[in-house]
N, C-alpha and C positions, 0 to 999 in steps of 0.2 A: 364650682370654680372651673372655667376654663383650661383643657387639656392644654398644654404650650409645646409639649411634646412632638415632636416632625417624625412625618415617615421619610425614611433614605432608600431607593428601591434600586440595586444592581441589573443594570440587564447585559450579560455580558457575549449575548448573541450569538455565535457559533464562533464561538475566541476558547480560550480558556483548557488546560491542562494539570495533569496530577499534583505537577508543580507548585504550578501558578495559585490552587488550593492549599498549597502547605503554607506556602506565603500569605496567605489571608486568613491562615489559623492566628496569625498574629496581629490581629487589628483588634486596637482599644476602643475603648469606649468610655469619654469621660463628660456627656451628657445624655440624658437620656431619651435618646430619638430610638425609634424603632427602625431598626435594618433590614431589610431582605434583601438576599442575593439571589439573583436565577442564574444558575450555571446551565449551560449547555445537560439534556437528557442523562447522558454517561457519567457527568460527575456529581449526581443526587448523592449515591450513595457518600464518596466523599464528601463532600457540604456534610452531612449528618454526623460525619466519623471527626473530620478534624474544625470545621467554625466553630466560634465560641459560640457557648450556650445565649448568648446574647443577640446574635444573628440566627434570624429563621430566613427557612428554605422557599426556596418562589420555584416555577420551572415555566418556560419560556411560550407555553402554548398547552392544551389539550384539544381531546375529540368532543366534538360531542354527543357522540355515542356513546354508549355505557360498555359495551362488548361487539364482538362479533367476528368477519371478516372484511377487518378493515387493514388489508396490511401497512405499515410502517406508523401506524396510530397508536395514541396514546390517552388510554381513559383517564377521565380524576378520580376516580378510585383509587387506578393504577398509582398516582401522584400520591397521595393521603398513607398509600401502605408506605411509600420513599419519609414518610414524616412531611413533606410538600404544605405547607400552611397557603400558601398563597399564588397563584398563577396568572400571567400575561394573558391576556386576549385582547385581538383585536389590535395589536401594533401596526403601524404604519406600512411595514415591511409585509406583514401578514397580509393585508389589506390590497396591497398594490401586486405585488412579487405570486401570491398563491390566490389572488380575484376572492377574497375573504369578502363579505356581505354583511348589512346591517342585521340580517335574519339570522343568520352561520354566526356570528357573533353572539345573539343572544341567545340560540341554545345552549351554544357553550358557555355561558354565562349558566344558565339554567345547570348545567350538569357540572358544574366548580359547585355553585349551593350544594346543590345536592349531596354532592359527596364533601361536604362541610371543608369545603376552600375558600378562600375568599379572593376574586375574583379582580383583577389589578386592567379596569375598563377604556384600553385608550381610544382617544380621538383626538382632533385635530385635520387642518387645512392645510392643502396644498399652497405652492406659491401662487400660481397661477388662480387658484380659488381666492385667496387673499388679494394679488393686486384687480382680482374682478368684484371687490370691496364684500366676497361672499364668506367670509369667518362665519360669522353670527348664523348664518341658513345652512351652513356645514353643520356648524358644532350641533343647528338645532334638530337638524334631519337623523347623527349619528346618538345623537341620545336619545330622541324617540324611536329609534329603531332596533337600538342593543338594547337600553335601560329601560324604554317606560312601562311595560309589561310584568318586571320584574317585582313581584312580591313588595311592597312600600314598606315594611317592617324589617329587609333584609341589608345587611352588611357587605356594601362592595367599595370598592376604591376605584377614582376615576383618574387617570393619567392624562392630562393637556402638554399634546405633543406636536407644536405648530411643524407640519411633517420639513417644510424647506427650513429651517433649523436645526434637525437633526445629523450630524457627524459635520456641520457645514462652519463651526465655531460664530454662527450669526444665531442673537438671540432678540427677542422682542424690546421695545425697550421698558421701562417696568411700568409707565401708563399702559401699554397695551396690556401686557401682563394681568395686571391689576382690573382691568375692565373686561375682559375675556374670562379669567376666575370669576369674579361677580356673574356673569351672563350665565356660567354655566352652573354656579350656585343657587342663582334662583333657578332655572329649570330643573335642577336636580330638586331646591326643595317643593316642587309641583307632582311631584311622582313618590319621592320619600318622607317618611316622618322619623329617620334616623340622620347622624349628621354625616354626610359623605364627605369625605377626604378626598380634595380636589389637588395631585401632584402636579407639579411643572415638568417636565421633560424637552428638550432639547438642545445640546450643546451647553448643560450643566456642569460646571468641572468646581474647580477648589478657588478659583479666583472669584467666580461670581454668584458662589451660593449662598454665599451669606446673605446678598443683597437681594435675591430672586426671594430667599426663604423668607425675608420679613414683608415681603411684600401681604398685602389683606387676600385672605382667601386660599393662600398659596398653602397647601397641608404637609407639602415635602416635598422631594423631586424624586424623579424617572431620571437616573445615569447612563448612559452608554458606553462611550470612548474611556469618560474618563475611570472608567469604576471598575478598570483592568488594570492600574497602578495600586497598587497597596498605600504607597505616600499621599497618593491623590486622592484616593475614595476615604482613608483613616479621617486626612483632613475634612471632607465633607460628610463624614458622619458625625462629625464634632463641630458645625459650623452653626 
C-alpha cells in the first residue's frame, strides 16, 4: 500500500529564539505527516527538551569532515549526539552566499550517511537559469553531482527549491510543479532503488499547501518564512 503520509520540513534559517521554541512546544498534530524542524545550531538542544515527541530534529547544515581543525564547523557526528535525525545540505543560500559546490555537497551528503542522518538534498534554478529555458540541465547537472555517486540502496530526501521563489511569495504554477517532480523522479530512479521523497520548497506557506501537496510526485515541502508562525506552520502540518 502506498505511504500517503507528507514530509513538513522547517527551515528556520538564522531566525528563531528560546521563545519562539516554547511556542512550538505547542503544535498539534492531527494527520500524520512527518515534521522536522531545523532550528538554528544553539537551539538543538531545546528542540530535544521542549518539541513534541512527534517532531524530529533537522539542523541547518554540517562539515564534511569528521573532526579536526576546522573552526566554526560542525560534524554529523557532532549533529546525531544533539538527537539531530535529519540535515540540510546544499540549500540555495549555502550554494550561492558560502560558493557551496556539487562536489562539497556530496561529501557532505556522504558524511550525514555516515553518521546515520539523513540527508534533506536541495536543488533548484536560478531565475535567470529558468528564463534561459535551463531548469531541466540544472536540476540534471546538480543531481549528478551531489546524488549520483551516492550508495543506490541509501535513504536521502531531495528538496525542489526553484531558488527565484524563495522568500519572494511567487511559486510555480502546479504544471510546472508537477513536471519538474516527475524529471527529477525519474533521474533519481536511475541512481536509486529506494523511493526518494522529492519536497517542494519555495514560498510554501498555509494558503497554498494543500494544493502544491497533492500535486503527483510532490512528497512534502521545504518551509521557510512561513514555519516561524506557530498558526502557520501548525496549519501546514495538517494540510
Amino acid at each position: 500500500m502506498k505511504n500517503n503520509n507528507k514530509i513538513i520540513a522547517a527551515n528556520w534559517k538564522m531566525n528563531g529564539s528560546e521563545e519562539l521554541m516554547k511556542e512550538f512546544s505547542q503544535l498539534t498534530r492531527s494527520k500524520h505527516n512527518d515534521i522536522i524542524i531545523c532550528p538554528p545550531f544553539t537551539l538543538l538542544d531545546s528542540a530535544k527538551t521542549l518539541l513534541p515527541n512527534f517532531i524530529k530534529i533537522g539542523a541547518q547544515n554540517c562539515s564534511e569532515e569528521e573532526k579536526g581543525a576546522f573552526t566554526g564547523e560542525i560534524s554529523a557526528s557532532m549533529l546525531q549526539e544533539k538527537s539531530v535525525s535529519h540535515v540540510l545540505i546544499g540549500h540555495s543560500e549555502r550554494r550561492r552566499l558560502f560558493q557551496e559546490t556539487d562536489d562539497l555537497i556530496f561529501k557532505k551528503v556522504e558524511a550525514a550517511i555516515k553518521s546515520k542522518l539523513t540527508p534533506i538534498v536541495c536543488i533548484g534554478e536560478t531565475l535567470s537559469e529558468k528564463e534561459a529555458n535551463k531548469t531541466l540541465q540544472v536540476l540534471d547537472s546538480q543531481i549528478t553531482g551531489s546524488l549520483a555517486k551516492i550508495e543506490p540502496n541509501k535513504q536521502v530526501i531531495v528538496a525542489y527549491e526553484p531558488v527565484w521563489a524563495i522568500g519572494t511569495g511567487l511559486t510555480p504554477d502546479e504544471n510546472e510543479i508537477k513536471e519538474t517532480h516527475l524529471y527529477i523522479k525519474t533521474k533519481l530512479n536511475q541512481h536509486f532503488n529506494t523511493d526518494i521523497p522529492i519536497l517542494y520548497g519555495g514560498s510554501a506557506n498555509s494558503e497554498n499547501c494543500s494544493q502544491i501537496i497533492s500535486i503527483d510526485n510532490v512528497g512534502g515541502l521545504l518551509v521557510g518564512g512561513a514555519s516561524l508562525k506557530k498558526h502557520d506552520f501548525n496549519a501546514i502540518c495538517n494540510c
